[in-house]
C-alpha positions as CSV (number, residue, x, y, z in Angstrom):
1,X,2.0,3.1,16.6
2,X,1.5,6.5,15.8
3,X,-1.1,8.7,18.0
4,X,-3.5,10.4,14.9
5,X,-6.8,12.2,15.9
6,X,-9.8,11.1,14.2
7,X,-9.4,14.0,11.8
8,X,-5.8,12.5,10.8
9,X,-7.1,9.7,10.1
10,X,-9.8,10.3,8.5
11,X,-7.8,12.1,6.2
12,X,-5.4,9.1,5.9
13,X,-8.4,6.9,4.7
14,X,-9.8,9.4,2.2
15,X,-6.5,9.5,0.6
16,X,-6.4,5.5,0.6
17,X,-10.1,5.4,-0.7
18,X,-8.9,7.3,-3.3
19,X,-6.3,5.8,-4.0
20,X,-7.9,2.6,-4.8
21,X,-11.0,4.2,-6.1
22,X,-8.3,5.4,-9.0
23,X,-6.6,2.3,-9.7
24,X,-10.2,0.4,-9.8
25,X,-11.2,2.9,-12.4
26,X,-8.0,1.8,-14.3
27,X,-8.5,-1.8,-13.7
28,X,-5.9,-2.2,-11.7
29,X,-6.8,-5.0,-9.1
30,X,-4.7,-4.2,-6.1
31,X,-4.3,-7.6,-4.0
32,X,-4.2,-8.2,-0.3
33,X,-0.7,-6.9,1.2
34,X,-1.4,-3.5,-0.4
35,X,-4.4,-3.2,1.1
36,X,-2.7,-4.0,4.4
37,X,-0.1,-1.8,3.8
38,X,-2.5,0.5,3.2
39,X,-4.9,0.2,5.8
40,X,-2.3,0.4,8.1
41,X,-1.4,3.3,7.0
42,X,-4.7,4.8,7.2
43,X,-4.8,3.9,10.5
44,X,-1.7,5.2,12.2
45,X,0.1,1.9,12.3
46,X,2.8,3.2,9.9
47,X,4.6,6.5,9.3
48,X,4.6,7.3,5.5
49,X,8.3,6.8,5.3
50,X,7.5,3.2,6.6
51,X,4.5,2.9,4.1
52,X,6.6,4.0,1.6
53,X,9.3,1.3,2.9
54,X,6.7,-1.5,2.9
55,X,5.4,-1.0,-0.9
56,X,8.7,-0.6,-2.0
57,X,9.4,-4.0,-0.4
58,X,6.7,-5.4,-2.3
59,X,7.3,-4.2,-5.1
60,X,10.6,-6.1,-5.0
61,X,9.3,-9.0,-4.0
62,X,6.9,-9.1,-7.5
63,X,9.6,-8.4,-9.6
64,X,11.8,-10.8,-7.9
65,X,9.3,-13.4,-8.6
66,X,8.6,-12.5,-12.4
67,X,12.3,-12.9,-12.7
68,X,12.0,-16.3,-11.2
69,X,9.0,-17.1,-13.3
70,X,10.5,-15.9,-16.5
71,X,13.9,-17.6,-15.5
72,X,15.8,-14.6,-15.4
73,X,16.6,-15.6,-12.1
């Protein structure tokens, strides 16, 4: 784990609020491993090049599966 001050990471979690403060706005319902990914992040449990790894990740993952559901697989 990273060592952040307090003022890192409060930083961190403004930019995560905003984040999905944004997408909300959109209508974008973000589900439960982003906001982990997430909230580690904001919290100093990831880098952002291992955030960065760890959405990417998922984001394979969902398009593995709508392959699979579409049978594309």
């Amino acid at each position: 784990m990273l060592t952040l001050t307090e003022a890192e990471k409060k930083d961190r979690r403004r930019a995560v609020e905003s984040v999905i403060g944004t997408h909300t706005m959109e209508g974008i319902k973000l589900d439960a491993a982003v906001h982990s990914i997430m909230n580690r992040y904001a919290e100093g449990e990831l880098t952002l090049d291992e955030f960065s790894a760890g959405m990417d990740e998922l984001a394979a993952q969902l398009l593995d599966k709508k392959r699979e559901l579409s049978g594309a697989a």
